[in-house]
N, CA, C and O atoms as a Maestro MAE file, in Angstrom:
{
 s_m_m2io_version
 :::
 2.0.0
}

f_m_ct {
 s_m_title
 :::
 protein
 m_atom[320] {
  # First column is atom index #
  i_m_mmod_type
  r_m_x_coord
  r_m_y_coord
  r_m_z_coord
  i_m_residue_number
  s_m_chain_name
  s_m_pdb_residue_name
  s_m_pdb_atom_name
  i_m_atomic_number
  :::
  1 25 116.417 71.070 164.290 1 A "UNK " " N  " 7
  2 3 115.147 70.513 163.891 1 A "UNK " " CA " 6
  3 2 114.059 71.087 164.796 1 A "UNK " " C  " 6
  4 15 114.243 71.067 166.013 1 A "UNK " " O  " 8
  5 25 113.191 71.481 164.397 2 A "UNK " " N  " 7
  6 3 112.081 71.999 164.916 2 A "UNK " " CA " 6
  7 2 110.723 70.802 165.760 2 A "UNK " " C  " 6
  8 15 110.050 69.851 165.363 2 A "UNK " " O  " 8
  9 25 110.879 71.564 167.090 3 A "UNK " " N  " 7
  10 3 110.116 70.328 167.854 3 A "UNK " " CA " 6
  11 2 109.368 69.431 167.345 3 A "UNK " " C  " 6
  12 15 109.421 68.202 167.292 3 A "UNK " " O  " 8
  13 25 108.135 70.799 166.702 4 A "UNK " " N  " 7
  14 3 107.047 69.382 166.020 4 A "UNK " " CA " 6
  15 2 107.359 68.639 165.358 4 A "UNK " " C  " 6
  16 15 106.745 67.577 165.459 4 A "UNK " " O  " 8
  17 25 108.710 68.735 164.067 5 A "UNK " " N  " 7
  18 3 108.976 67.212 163.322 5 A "UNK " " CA " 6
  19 2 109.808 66.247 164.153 5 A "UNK " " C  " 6
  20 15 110.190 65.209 163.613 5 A "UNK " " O  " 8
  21 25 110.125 66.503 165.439 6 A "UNK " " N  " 7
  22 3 110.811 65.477 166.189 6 A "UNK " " CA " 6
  23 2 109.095 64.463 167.021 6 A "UNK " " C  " 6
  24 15 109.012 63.351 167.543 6 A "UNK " " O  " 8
  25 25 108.152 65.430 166.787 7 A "UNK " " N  " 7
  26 3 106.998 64.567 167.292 7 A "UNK " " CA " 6
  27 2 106.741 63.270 166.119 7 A "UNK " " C  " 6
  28 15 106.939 62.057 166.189 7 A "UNK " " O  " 8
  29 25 106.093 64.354 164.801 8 A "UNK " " N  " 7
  30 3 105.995 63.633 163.636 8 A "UNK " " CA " 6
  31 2 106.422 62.515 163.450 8 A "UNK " " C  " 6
  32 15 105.636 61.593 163.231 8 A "UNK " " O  " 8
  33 25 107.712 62.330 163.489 9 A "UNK " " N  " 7
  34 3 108.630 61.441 163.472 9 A "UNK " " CA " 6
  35 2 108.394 60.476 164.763 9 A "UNK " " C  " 6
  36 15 108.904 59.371 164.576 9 A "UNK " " O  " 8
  37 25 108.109 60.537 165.324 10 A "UNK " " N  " 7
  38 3 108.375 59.497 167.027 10 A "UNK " " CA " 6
  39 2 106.722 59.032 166.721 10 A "UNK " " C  " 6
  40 15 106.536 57.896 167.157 10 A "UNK " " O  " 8
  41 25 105.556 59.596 166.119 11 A "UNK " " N  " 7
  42 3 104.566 58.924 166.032 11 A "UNK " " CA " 6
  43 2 103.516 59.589 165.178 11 A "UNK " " C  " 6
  44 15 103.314 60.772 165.453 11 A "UNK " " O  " 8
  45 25 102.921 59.152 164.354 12 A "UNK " " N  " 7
  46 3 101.694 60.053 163.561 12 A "UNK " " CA " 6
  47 2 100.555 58.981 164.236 12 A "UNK " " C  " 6
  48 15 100.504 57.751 164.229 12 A "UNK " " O  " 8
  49 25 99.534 60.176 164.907 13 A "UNK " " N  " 7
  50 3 98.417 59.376 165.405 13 A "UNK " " CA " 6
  51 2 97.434 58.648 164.385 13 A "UNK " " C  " 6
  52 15 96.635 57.757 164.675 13 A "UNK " " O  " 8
  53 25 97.601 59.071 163.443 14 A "UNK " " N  " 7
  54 3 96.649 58.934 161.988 14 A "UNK " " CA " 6
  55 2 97.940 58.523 160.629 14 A "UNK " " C  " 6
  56 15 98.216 59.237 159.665 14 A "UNK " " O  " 8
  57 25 98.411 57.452 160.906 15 A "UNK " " N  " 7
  58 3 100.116 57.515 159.222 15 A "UNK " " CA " 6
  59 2 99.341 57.400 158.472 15 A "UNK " " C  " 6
  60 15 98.269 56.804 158.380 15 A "UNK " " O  " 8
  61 25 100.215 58.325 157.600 16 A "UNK " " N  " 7
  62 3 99.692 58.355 156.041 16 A "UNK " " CA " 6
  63 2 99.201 56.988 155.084 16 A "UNK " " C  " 6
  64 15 100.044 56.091 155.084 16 A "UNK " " O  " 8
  65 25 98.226 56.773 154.450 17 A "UNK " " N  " 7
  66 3 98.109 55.549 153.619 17 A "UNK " " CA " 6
  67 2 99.015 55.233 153.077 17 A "UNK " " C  " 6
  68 15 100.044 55.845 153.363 17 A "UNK " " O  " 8
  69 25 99.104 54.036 151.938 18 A "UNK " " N  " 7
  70 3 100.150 54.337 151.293 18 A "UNK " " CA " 6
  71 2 99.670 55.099 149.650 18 A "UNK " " C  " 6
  72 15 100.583 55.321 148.854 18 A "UNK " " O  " 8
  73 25 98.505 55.384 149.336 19 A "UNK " " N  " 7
  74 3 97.950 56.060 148.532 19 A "UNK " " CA " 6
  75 2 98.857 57.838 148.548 19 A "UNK " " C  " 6
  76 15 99.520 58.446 147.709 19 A "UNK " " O  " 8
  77 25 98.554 58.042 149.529 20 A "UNK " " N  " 7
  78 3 98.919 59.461 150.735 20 A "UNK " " CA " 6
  79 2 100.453 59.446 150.367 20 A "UNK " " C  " 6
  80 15 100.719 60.381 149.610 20 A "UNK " " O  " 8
  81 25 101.284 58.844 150.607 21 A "UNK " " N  " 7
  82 3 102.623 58.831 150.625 21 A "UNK " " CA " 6
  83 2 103.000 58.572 149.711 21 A "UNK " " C  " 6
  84 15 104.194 58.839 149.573 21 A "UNK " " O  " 8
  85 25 102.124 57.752 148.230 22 A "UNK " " N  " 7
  86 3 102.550 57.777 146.476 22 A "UNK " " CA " 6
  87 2 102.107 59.228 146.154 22 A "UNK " " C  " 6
  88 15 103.002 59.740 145.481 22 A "UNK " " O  " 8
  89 25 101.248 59.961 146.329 23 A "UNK " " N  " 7
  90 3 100.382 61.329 146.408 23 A "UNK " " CA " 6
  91 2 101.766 62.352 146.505 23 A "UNK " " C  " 6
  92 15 102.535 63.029 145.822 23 A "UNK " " O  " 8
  93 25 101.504 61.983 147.686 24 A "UNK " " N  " 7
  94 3 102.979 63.239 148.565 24 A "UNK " " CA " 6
  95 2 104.337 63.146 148.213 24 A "UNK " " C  " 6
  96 15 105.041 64.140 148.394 24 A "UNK " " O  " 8
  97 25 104.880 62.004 147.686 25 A "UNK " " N  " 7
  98 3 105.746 61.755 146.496 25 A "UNK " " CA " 6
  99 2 105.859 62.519 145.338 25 A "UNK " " C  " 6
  100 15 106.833 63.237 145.112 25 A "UNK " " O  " 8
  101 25 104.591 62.353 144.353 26 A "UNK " " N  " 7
  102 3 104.455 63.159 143.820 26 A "UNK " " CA " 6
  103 2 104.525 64.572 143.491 26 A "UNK " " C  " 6
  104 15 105.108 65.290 142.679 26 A "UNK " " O  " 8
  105 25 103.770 64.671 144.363 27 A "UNK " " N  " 7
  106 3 103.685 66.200 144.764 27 A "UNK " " CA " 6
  107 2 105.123 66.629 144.962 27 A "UNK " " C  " 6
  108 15 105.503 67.344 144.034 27 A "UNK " " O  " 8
  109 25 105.788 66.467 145.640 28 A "UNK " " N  " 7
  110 3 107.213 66.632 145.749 28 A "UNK " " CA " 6
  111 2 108.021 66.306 144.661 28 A "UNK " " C  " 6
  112 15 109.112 66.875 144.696 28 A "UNK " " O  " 8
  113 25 107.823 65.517 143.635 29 A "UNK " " N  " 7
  114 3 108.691 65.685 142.512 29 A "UNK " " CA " 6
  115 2 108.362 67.092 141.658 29 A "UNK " " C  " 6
  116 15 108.899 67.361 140.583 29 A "UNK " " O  " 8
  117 25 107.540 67.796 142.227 30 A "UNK " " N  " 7
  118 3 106.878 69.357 141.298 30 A "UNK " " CA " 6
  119 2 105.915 69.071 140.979 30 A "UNK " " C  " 6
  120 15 105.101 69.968 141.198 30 A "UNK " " O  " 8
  121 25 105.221 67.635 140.223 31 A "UNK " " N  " 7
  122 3 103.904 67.511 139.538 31 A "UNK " " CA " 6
  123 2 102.788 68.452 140.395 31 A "UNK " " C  " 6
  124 15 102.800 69.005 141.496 31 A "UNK " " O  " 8
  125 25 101.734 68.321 139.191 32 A "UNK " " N  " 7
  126 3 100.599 69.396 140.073 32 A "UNK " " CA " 6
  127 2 99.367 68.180 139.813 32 A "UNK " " C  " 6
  128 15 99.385 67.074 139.273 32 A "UNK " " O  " 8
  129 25 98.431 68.905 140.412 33 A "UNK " " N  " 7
  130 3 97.433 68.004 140.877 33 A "UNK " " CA " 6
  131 2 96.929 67.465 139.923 33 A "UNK " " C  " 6
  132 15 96.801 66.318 140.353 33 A "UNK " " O  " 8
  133 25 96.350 67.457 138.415 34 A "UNK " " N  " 7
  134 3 96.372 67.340 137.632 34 A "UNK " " CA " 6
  135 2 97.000 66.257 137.208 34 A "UNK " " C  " 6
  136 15 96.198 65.337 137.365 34 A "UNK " " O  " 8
  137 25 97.635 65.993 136.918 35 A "UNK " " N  " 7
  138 3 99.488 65.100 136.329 35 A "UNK " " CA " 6
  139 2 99.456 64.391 137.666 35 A "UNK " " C  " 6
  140 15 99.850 63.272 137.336 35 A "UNK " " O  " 8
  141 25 99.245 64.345 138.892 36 A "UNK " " N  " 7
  142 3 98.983 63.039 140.110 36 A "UNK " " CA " 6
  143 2 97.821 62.452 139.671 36 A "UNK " " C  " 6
  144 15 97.845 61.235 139.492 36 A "UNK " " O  " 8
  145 25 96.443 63.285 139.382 37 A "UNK " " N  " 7
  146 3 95.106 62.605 139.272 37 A "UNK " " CA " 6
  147 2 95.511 61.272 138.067 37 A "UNK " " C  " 6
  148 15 95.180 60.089 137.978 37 A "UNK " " O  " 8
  149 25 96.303 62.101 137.334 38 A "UNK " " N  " 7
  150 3 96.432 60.913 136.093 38 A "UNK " " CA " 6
  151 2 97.496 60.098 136.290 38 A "UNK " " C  " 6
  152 15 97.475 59.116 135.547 38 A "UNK " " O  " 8
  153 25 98.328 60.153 136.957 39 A "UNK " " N  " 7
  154 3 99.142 59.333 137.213 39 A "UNK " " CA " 6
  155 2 98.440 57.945 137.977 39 A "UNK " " C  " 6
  156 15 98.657 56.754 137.754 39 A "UNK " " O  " 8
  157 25 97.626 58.521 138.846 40 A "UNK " " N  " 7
  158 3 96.788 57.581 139.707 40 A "UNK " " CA " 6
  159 2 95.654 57.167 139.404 40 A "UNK " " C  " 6
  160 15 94.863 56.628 140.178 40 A "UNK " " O  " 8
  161 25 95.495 57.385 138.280 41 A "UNK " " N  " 7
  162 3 93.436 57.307 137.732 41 A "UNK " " CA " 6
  163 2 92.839 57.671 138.922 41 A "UNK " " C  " 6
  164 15 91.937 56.985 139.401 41 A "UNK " " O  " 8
  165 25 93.204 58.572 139.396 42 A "UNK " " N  " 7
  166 3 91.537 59.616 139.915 42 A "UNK " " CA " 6
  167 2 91.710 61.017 139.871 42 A "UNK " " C  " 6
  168 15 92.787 61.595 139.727 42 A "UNK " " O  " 8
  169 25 90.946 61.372 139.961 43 A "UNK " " N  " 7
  170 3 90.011 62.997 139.887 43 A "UNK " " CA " 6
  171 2 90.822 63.743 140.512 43 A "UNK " " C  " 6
  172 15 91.319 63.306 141.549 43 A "UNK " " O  " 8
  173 25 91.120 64.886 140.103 44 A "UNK " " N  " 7
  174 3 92.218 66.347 141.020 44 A "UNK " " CA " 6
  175 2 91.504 66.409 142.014 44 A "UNK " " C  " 6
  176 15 92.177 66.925 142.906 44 A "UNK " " O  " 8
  177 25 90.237 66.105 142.463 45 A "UNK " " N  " 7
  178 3 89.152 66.775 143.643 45 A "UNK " " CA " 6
  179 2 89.751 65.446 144.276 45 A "UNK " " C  " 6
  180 15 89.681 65.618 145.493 45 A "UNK " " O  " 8
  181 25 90.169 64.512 144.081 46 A "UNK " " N  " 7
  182 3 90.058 63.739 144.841 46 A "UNK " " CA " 6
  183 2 92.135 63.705 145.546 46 A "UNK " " C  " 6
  184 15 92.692 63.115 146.472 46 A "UNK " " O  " 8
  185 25 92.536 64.530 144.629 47 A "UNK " " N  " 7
  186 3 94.067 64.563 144.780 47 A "UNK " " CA " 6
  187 2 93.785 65.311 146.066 47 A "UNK " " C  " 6
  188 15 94.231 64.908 147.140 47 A "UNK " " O  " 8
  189 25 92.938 66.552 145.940 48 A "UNK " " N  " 7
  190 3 92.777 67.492 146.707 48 A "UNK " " CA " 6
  191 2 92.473 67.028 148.279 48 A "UNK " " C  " 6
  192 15 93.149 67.316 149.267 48 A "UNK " " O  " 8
  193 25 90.921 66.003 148.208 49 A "UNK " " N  " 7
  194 3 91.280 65.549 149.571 49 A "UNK " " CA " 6
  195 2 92.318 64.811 149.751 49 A "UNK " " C  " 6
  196 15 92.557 65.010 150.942 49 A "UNK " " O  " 8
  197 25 93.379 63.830 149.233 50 A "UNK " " N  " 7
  198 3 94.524 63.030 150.066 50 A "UNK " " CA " 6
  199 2 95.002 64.219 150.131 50 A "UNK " " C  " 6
  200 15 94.906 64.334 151.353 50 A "UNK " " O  " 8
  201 25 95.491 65.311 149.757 51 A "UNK " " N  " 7
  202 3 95.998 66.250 150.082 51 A "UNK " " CA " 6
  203 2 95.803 67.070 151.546 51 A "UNK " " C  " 6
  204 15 96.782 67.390 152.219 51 A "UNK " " O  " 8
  205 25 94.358 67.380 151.971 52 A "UNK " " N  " 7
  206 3 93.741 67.894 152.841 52 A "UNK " " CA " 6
  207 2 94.019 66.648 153.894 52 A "UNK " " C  " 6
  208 15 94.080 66.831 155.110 52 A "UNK " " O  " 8
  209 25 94.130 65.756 153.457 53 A "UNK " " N  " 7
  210 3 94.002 64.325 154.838 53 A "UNK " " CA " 6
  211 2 95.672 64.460 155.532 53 A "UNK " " C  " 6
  212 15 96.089 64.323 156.683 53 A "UNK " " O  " 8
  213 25 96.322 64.780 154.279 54 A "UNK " " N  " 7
  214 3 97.895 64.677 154.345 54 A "UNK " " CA " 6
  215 2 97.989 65.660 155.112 54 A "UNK " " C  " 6
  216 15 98.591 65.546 156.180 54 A "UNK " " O  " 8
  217 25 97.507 66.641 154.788 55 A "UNK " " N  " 7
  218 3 98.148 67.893 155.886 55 A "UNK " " CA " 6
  219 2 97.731 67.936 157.238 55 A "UNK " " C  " 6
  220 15 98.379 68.464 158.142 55 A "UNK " " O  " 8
  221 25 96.454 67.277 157.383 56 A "UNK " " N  " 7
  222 3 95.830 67.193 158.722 56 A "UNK " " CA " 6
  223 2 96.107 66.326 159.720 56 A "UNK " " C  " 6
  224 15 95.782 66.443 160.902 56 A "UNK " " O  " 8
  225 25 97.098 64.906 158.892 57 A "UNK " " N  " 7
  226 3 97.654 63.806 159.853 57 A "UNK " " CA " 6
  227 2 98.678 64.628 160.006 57 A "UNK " " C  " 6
  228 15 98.718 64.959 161.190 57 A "UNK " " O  " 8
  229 25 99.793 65.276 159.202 58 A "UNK " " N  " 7
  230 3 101.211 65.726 159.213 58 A "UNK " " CA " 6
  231 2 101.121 67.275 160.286 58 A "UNK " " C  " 6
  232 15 101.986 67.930 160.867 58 A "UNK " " O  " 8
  233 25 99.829 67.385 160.179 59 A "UNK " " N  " 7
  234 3 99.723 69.086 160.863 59 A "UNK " " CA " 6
  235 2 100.416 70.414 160.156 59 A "UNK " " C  " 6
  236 15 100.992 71.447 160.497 59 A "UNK " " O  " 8
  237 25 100.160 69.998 159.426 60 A "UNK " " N  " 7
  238 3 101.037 71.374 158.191 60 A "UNK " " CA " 6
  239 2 99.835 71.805 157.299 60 A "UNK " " C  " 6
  240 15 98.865 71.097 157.030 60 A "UNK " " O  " 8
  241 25 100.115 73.408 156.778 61 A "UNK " " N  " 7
  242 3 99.419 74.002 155.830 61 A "UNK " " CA " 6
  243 2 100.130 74.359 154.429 61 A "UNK " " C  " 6
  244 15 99.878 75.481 153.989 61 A "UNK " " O  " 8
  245 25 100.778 73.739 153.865 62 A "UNK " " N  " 7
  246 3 101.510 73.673 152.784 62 A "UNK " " CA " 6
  247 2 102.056 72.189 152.309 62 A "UNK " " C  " 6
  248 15 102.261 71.190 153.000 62 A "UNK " " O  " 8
  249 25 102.207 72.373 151.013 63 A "UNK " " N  " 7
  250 3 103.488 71.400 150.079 63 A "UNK " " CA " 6
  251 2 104.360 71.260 150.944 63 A "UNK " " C  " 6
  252 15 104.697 70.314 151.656 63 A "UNK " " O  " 8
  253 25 104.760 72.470 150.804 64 A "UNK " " N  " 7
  254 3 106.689 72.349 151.502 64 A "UNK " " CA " 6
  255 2 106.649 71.462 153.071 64 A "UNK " " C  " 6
  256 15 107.223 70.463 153.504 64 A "UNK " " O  " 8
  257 25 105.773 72.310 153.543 65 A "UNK " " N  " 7
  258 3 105.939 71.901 155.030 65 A "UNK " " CA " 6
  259 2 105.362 70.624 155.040 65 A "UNK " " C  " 6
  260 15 105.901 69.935 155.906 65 A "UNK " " O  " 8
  261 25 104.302 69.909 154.299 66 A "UNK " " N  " 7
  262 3 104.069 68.449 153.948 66 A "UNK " " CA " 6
  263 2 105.683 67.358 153.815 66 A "UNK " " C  " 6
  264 15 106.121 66.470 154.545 66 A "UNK " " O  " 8
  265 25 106.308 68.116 152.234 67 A "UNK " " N  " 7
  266 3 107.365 67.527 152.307 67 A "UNK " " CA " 6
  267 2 108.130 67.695 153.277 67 A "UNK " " C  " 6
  268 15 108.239 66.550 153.716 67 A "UNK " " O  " 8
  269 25 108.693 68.301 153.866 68 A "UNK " " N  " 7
  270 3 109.518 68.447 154.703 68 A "UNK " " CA " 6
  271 2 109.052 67.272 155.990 68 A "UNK " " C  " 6
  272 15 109.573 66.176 156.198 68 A "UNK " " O  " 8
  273 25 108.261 67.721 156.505 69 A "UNK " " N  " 7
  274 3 107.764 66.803 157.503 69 A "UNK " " CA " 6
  275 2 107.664 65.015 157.212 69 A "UNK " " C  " 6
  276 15 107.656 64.248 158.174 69 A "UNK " " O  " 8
  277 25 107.617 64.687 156.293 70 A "UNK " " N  " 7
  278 3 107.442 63.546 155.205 70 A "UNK " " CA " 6
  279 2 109.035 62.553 155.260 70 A "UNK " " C  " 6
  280 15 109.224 61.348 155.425 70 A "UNK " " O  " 8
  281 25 110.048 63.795 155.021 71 A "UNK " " N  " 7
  282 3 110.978 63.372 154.506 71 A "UNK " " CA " 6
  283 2 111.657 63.199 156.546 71 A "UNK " " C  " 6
  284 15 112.650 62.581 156.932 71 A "UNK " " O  " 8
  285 25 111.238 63.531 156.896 72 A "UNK " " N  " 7
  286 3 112.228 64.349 158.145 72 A "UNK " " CA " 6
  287 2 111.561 62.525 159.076 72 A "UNK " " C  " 6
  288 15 112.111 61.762 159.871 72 A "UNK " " O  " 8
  289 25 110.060 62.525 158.339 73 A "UNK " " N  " 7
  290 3 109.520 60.780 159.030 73 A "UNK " " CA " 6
  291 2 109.730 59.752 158.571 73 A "UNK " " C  " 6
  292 15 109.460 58.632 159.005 73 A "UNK " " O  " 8
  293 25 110.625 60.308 156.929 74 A "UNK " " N  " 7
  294 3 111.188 59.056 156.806 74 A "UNK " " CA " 6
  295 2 110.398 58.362 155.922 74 A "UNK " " C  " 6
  296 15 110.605 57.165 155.725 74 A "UNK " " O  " 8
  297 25 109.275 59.127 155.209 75 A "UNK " " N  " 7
  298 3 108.274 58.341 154.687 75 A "UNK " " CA " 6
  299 2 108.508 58.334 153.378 75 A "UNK " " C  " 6
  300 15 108.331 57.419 152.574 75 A "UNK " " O  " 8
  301 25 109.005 59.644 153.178 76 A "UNK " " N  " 7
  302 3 109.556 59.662 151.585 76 A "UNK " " CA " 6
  303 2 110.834 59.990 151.396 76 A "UNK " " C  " 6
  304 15 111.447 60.293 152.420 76 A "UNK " " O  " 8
  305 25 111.502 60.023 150.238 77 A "UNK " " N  " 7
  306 3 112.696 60.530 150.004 77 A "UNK " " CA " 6
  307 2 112.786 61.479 148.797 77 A "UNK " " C  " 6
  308 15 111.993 61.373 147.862 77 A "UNK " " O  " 8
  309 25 114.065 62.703 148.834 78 A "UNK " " N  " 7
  310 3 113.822 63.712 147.849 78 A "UNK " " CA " 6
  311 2 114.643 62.632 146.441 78 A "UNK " " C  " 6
  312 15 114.440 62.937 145.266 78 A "UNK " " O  " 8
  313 25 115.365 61.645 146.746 79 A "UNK " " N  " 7
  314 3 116.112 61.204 145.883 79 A "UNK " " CA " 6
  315 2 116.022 60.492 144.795 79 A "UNK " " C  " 6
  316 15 116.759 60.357 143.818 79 A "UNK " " O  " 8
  317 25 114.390 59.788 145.288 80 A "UNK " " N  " 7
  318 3 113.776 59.047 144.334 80 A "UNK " " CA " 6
  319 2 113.304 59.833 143.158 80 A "UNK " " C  " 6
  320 15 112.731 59.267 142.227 80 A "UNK " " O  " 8
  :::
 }
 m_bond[319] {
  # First column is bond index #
  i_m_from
  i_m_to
  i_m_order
  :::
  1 1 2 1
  2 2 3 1
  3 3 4 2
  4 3 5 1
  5 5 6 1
  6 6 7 1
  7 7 8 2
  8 7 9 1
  9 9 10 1
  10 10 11 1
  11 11 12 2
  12 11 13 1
  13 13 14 1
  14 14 15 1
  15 15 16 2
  16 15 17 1
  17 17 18 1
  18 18 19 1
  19 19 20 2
  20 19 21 1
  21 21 22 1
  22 22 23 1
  23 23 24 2
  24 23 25 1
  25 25 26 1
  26 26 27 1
  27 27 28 2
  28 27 29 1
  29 29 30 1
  30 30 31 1
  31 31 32 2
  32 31 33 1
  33 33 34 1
  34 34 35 1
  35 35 36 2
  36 35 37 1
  37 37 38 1
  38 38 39 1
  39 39 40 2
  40 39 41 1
  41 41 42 1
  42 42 43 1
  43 43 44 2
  44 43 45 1
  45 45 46 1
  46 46 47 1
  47 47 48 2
  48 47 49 1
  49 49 50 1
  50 50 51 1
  51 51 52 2
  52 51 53 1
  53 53 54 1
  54 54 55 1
  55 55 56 2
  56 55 57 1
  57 57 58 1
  58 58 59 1
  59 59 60 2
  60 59 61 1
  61 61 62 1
  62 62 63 1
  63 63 64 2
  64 63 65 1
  65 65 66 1
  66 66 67 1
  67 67 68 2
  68 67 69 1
  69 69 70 1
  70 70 71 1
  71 71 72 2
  72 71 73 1
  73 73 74 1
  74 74 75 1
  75 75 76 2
  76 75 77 1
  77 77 78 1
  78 78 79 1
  79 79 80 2
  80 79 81 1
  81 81 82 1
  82 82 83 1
  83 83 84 2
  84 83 85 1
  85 85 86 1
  86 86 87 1
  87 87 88 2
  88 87 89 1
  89 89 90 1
  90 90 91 1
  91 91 92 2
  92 91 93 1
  93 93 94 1
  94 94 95 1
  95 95 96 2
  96 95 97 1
  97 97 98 1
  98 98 99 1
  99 99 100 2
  100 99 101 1
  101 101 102 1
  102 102 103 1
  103 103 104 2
  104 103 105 1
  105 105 106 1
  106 106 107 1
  107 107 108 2
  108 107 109 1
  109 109 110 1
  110 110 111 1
  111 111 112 2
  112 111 113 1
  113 113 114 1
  114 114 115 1
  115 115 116 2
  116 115 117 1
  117 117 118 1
  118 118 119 1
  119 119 120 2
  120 119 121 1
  121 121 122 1
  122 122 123 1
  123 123 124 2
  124 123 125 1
  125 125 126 1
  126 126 127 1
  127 127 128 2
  128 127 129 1
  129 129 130 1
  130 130 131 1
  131 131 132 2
  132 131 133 1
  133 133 134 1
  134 134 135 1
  135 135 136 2
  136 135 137 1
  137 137 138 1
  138 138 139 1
  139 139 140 2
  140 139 141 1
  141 141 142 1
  142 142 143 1
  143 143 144 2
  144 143 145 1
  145 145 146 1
  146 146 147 1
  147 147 148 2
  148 147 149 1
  149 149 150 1
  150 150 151 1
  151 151 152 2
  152 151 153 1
  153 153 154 1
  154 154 155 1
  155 155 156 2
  156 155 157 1
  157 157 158 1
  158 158 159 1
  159 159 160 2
  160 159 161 1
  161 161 162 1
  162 162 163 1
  163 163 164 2
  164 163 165 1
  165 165 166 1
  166 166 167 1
  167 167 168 2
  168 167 169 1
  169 169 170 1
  170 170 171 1
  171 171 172 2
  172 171 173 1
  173 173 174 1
  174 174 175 1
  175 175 176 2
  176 175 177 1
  177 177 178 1
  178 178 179 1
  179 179 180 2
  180 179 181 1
  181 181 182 1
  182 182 183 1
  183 183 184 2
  184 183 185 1
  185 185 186 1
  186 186 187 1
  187 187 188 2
  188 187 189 1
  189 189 190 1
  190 190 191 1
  191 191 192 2
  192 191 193 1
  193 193 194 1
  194 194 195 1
  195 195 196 2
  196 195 197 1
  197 197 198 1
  198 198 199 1
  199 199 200 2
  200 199 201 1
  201 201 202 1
  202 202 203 1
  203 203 204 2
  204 203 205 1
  205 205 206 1
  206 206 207 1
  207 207 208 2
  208 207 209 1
  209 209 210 1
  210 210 211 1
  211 211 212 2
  212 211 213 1
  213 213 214 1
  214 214 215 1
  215 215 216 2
  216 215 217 1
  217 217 218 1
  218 218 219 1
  219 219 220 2
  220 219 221 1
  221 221 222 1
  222 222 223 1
  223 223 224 2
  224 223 225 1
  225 225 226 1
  226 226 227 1
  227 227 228 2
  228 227 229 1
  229 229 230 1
  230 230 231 1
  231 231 232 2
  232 231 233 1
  233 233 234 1
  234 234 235 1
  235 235 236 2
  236 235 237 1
  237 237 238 1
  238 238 239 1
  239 239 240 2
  240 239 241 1
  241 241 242 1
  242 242 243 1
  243 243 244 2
  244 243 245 1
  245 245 246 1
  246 246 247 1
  247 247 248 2
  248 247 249 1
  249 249 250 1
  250 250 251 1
  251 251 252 2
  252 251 253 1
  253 253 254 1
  254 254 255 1
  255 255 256 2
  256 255 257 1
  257 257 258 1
  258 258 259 1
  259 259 260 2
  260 259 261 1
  261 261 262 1
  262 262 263 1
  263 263 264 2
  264 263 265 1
  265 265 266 1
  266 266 267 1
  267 267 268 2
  268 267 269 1
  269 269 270 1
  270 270 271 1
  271 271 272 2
  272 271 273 1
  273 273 274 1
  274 274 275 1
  275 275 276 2
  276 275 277 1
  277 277 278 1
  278 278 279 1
  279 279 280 2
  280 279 281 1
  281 281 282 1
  282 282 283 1
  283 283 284 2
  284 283 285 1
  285 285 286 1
  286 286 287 1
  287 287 288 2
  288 287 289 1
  289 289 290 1
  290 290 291 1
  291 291 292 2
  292 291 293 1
  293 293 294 1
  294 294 295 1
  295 295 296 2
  296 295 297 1
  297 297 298 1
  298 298 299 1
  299 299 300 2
  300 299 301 1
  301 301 302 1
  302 302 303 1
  303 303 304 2
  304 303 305 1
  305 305 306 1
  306 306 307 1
  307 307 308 2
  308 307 309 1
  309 309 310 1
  310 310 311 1
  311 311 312 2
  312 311 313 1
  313 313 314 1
  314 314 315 1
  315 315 316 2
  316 315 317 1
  317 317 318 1
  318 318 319 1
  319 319 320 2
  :::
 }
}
């Protein structure tokens, strides 16, 4: 396991909402931003910032590395 998700995990200075973590769920089942906005009644621009918030509490520049980091804190699961 790679240091920084052993941080992630021991504390996020900023945790995800729980908006953020239905979002990042999503996102991880494949849906695209689009197909979340409507899932959630709001706007892709607005998928876009929980998206931008998500990566900036998690410290990652991607999906993957979102999920990954996500799953590794325990916040989500790939199984659901």
């Amino acid at each position: 396991m790679r240091q920084h998700a052993a941080v992630v995990r021991q504390e996020l200075d900023a945790p995800l909402t729980e908006k953020e973590v239905a979002i990042l769920a999503d996102l991880a089942k494949g849906f695209r931003y689009k197909e979340v906005a409507r899932l959630h009644a709001i706007s892709p621009n607005t998928v876009g910032d929980h998206v931008k918030s998500i990566y900036r509490k998690l410290a990652v520049n991607s999906r993957s590395e979102a999920v990954f980091e996500a799953v590794q804190a325990g916040l989500i699961r790939l199984n659901d």
